[in-house]
Each structure stands twice: as C-alpha cells, then as structure tokens.
DSSP file (Angstrom, degrees, kcal/mol; ACC not computed):
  #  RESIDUE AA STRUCTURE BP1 BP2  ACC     N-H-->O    O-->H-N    N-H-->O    O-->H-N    TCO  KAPPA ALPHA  PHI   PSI    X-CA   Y-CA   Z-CA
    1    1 A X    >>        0   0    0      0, 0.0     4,-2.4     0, 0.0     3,-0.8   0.000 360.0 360.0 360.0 -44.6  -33.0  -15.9   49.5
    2    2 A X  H 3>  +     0   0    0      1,-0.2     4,-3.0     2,-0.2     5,-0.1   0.852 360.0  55.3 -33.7 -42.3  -34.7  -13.3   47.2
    3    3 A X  H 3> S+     0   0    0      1,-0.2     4,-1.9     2,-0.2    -1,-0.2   0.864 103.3  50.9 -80.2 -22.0  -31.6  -11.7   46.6
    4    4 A X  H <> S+     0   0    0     -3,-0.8     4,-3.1     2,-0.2    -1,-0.2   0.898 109.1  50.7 -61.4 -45.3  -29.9  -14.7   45.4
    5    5 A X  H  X S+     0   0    0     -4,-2.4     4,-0.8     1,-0.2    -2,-0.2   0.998 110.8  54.7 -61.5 -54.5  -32.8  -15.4   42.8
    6    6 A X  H  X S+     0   0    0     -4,-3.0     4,-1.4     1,-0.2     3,-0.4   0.691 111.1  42.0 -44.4 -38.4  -32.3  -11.6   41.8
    7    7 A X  H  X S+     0   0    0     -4,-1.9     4,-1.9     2,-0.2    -1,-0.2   0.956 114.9  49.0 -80.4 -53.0  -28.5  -12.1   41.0
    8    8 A X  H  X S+     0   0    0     -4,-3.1     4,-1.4     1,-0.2    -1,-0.2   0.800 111.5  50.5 -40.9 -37.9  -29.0  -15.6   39.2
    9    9 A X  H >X S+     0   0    0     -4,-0.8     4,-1.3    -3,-0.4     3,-0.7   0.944 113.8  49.3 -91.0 -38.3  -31.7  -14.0   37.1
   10   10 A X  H >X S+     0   0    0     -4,-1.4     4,-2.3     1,-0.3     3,-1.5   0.981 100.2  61.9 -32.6 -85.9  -28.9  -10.9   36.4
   11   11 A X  H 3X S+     0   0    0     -4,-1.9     4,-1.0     1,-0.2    -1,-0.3   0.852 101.9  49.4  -1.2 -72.2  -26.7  -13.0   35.5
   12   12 A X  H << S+     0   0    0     -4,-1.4    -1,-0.2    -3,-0.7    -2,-0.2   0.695 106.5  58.4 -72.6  -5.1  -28.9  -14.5   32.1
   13   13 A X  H << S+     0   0    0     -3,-1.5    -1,-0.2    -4,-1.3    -2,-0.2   0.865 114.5  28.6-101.0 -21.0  -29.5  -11.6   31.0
   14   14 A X  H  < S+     0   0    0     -4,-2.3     2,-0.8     2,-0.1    -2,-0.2   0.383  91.8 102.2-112.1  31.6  -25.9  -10.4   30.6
   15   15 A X  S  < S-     0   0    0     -4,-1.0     2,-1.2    -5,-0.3    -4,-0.0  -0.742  76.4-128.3 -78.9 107.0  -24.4  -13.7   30.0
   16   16 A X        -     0   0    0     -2,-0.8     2,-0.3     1,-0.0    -3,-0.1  -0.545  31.1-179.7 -82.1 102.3  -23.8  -13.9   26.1
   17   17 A X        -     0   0    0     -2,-1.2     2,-0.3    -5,-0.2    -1,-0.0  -0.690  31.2-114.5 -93.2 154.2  -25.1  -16.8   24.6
   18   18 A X        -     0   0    0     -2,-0.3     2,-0.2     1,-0.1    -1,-0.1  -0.307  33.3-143.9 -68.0 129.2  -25.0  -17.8   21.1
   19   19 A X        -     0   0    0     -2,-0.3     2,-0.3     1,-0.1    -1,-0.1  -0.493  23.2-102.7-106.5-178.1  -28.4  -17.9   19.6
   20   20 A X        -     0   0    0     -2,-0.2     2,-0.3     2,-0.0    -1,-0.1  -0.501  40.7-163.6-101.3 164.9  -29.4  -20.3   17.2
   21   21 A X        -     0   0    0     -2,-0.3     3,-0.0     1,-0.1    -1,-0.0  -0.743  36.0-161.9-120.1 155.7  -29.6  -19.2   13.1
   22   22 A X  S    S+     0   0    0     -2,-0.3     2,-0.4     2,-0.0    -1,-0.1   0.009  96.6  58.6-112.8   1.6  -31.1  -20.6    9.6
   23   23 A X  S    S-     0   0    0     49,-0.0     2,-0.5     2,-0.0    -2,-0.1  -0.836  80.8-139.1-119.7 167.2  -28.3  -17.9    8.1
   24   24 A X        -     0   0    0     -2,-0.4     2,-0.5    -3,-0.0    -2,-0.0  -0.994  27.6-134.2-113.2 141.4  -24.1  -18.0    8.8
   25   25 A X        +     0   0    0     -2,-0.5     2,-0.3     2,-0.0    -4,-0.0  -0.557  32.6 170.7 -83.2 128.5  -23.0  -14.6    9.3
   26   26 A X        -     0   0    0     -2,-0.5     2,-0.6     2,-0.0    -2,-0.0  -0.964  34.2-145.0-154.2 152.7  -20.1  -13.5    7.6
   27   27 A X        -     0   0    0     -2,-0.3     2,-0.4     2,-0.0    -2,-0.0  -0.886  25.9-177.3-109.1 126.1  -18.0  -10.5    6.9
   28   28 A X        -     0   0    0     -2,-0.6     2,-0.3     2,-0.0    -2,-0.0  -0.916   9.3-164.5-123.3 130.8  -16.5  -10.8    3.3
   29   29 A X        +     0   0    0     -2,-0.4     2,-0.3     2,-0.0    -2,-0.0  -0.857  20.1 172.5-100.8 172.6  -14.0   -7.8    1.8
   30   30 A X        -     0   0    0     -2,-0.3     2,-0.3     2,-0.1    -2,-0.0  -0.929  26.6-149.9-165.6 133.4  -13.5   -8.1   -2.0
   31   31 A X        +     0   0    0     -2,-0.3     2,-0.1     2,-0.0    -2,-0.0  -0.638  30.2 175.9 -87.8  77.4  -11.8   -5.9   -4.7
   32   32 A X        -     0   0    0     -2,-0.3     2,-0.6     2,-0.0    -2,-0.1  -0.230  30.1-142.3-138.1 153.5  -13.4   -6.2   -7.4
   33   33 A X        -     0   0    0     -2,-0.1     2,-0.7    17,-0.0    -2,-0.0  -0.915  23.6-161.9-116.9  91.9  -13.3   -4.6  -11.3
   34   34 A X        -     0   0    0     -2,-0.6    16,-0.1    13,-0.0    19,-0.1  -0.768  19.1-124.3 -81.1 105.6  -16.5   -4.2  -12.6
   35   35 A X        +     0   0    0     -2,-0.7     2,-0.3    15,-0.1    -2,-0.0  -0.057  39.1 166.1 -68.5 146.1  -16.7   -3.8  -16.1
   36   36 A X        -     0   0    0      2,-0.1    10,-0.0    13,-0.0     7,-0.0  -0.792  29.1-150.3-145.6 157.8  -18.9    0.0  -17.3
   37   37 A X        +     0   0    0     -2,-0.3     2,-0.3     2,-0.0    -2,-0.0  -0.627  40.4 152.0-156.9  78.1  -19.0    1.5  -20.7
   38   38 A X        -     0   0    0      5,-0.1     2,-0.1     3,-0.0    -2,-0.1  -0.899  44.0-126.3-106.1 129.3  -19.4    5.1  -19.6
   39   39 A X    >>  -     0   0    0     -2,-0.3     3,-0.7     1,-0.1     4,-0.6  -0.385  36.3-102.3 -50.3 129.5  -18.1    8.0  -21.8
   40   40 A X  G >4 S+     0   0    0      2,-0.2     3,-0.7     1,-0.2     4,-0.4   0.831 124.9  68.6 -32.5 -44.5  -15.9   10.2  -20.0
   41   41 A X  G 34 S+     0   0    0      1,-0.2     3,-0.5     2,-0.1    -1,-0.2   0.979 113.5  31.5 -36.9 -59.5  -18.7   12.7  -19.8
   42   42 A X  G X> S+     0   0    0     -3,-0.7     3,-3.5     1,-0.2     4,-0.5   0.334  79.4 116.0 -80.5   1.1  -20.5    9.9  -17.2
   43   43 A X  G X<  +     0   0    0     -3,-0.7     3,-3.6    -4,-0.6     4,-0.4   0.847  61.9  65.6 -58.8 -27.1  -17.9    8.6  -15.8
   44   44 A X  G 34 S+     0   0    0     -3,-0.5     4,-0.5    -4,-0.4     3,-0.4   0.701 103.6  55.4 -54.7 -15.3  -18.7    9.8  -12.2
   45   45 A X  G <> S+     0   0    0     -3,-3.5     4,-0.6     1,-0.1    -1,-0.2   0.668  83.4  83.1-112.3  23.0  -21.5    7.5  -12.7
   46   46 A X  H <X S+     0   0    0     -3,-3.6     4,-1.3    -4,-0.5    -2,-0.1   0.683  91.3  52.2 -45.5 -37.7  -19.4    4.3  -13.6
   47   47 A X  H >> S+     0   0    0     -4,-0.4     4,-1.6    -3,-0.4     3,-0.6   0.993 110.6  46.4 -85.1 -51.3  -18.9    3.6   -9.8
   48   48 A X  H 3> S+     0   0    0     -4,-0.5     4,-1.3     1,-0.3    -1,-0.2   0.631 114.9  46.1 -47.5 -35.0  -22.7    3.7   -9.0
   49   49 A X  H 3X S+     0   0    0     -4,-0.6     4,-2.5     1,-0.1    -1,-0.3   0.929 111.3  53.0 -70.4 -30.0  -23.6    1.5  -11.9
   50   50 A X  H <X S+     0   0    0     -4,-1.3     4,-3.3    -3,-0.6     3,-0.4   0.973 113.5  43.2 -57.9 -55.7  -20.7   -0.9  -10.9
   51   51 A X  H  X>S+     0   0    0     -4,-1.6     4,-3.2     1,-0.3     5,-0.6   0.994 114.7  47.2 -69.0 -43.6  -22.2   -1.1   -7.1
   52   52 A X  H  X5S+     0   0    0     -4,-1.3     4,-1.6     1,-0.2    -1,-0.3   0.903 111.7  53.0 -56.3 -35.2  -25.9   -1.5   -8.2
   53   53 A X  H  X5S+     0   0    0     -4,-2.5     4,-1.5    -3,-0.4    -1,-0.2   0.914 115.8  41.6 -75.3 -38.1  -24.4   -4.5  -11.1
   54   54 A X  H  <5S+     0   0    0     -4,-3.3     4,-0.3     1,-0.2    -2,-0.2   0.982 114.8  50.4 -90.1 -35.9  -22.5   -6.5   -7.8
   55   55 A X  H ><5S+     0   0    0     -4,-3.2     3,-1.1     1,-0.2    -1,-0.2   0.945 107.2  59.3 -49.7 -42.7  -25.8   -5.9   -5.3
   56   56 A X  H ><<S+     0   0    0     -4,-1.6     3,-1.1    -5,-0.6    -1,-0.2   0.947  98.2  57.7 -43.6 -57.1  -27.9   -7.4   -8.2
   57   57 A X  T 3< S+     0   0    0     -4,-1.5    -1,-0.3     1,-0.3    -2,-0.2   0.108  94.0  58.7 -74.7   7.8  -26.0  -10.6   -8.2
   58   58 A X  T <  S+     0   0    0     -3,-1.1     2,-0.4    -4,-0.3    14,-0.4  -0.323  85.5 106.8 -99.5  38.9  -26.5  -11.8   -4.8
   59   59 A X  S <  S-     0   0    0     -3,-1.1     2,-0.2    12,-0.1    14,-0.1  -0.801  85.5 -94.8 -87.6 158.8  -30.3  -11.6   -5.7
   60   60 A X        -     0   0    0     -2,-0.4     2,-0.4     1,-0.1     9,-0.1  -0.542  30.0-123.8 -81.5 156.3  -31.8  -15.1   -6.2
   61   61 A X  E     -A   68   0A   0      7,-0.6     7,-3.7    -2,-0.2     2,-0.7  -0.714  28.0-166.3 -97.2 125.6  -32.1  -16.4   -9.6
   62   62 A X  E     -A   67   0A   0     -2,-0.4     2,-0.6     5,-0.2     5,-0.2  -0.937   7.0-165.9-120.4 115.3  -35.8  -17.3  -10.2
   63   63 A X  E >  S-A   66   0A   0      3,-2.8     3,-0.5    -2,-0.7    -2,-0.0  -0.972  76.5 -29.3-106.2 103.5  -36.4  -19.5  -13.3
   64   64 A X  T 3  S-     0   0    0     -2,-0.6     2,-0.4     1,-0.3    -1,-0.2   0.613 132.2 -51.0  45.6 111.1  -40.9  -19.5  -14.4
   65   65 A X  T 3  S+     0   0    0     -3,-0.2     2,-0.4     2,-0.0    -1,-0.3  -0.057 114.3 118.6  -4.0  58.9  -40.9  -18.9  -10.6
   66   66 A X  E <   -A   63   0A   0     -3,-0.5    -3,-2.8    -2,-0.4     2,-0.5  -0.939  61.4-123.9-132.8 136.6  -38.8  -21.5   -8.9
   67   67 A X  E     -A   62   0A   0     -2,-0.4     2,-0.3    -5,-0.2    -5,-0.2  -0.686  22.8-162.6 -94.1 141.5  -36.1  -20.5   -7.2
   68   68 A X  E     -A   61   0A   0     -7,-3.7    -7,-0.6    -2,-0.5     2,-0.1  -0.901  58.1  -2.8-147.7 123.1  -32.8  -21.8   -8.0
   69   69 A X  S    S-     0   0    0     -2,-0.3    -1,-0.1    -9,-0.1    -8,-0.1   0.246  91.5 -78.3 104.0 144.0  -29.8  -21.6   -5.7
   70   70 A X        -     0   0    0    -10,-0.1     2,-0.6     1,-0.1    -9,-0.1  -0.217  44.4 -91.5 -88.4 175.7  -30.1  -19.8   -2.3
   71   71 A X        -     0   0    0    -11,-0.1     2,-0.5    -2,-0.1   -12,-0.1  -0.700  18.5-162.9 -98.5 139.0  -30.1  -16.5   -1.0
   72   72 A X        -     0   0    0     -2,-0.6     2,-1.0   -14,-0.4   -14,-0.1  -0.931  10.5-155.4 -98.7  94.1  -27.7  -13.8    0.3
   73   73 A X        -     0   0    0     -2,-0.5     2,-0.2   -14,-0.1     3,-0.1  -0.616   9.5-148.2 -45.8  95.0  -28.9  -11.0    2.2
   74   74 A X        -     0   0    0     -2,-1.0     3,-0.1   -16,-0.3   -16,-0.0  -0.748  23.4-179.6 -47.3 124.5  -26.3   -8.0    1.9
   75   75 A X        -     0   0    0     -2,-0.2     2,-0.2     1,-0.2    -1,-0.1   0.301  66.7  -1.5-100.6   8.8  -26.9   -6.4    5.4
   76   76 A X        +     0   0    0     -3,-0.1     2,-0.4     2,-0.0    -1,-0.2  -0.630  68.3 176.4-179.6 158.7  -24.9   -4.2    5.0
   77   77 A X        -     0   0    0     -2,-0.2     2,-0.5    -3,-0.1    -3,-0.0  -0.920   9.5-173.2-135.3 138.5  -22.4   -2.9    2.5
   78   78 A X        -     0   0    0     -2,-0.4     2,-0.5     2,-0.0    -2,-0.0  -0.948  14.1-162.5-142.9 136.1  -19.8    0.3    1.8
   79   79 A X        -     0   0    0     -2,-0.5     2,-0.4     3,-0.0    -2,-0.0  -0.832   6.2-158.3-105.1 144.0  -17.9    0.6   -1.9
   80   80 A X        -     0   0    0     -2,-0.5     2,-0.4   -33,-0.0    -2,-0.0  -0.933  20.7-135.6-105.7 134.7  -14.9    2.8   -1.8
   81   81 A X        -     0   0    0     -2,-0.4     2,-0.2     2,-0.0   -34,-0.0  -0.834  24.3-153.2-107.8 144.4  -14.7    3.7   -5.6
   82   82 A X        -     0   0    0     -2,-0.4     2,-0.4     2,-0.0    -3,-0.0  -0.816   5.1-148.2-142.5 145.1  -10.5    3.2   -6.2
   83   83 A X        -     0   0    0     -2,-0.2     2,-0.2     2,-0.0    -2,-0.0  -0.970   4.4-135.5-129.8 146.8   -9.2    5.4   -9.0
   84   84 A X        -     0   0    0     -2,-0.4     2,-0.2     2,-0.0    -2,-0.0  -0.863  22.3-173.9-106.0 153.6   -5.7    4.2  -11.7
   85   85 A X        -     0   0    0     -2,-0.2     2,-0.2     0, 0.0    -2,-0.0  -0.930  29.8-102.2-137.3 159.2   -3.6    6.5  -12.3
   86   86 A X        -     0   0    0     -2,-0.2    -2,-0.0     2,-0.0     2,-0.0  -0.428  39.2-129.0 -71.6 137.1   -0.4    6.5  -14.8
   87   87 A X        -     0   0    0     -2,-0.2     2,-0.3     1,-0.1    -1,-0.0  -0.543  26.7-117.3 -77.5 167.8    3.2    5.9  -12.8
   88   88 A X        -     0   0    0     -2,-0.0     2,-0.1     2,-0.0    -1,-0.1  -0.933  17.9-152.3-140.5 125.3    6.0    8.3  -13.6
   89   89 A X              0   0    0     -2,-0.3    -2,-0.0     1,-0.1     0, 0.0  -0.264 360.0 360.0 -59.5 105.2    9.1    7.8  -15.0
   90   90 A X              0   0    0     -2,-0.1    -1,-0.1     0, 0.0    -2,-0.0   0.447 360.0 360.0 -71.4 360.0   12.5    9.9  -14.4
C-alpha cells in the first residue's frame, strides 16, 4: 500500500495545474515608429532612445502620489532596430 501512496503523491507533483494570478500573462508583438531627433552623427543612438521612450510608458502614471491607471510589468522584452532603405528603379 506504500507504494500506491508513493505513485499518487508522483503523480501531483508532475501533473500541471494552472495556478491562480492577480496578473494575465500575455505575449504582445508590436512594430512600432518611435519618433527621435538624432543628427546623423547619433543616429546609432536613435534605436536605444526609442526602446528606453516605449519601456517608460508602461510605467504607472502617478499624479501628487496617487496612482492612476494600473500597472504593466514588461518581463521581458527584445527590440530588433529595422532600418528604411530607398527602392530601386530600372
């Protein structure tokens, strides 16, 4: 009978249940144009400002310390920097 308890207790531990949340998980992709006004010199640091301006905005917005609107956690994020280039004509 021991071995029976052993299996059952095997069993809950790799059985995946859903556990319960205060957040919804979600995976969101986005392409997005962030506007910069970097000088050719800087542009290589256009894309960096760009990701640091879209990380900002899913902080919460705190008005004389009251929160208003809820909060997003990023957990975890990767920017591909996308570059235009002119087409060419025959």
């Amino acid at each position: 009978m021991a071995t029976k308890n052993r299996r059952i207790e095997a069993d809950l531990i790799t059985t995946e249940q859903p556990v319960r949340s205060d957040y919804a998980l979600m995976q969101v992709t986005l392409t997005l144009a962030v506007e910069t006004y970097f000088c050719d010199e800087h542009m290589a640091q256009a894309h960096e400002a760009a990701i640091e301006d879209v990380l900002a905005r899913f902080e919460p917005l705190v008005v004389e310390s009251e929160l208003i609107g809820s909060q997003v956690i990023v957990l975890h994020s990767e920017f591909t920097p996308l570059g235009l280039t002119k087409q060419v004509r025959p």
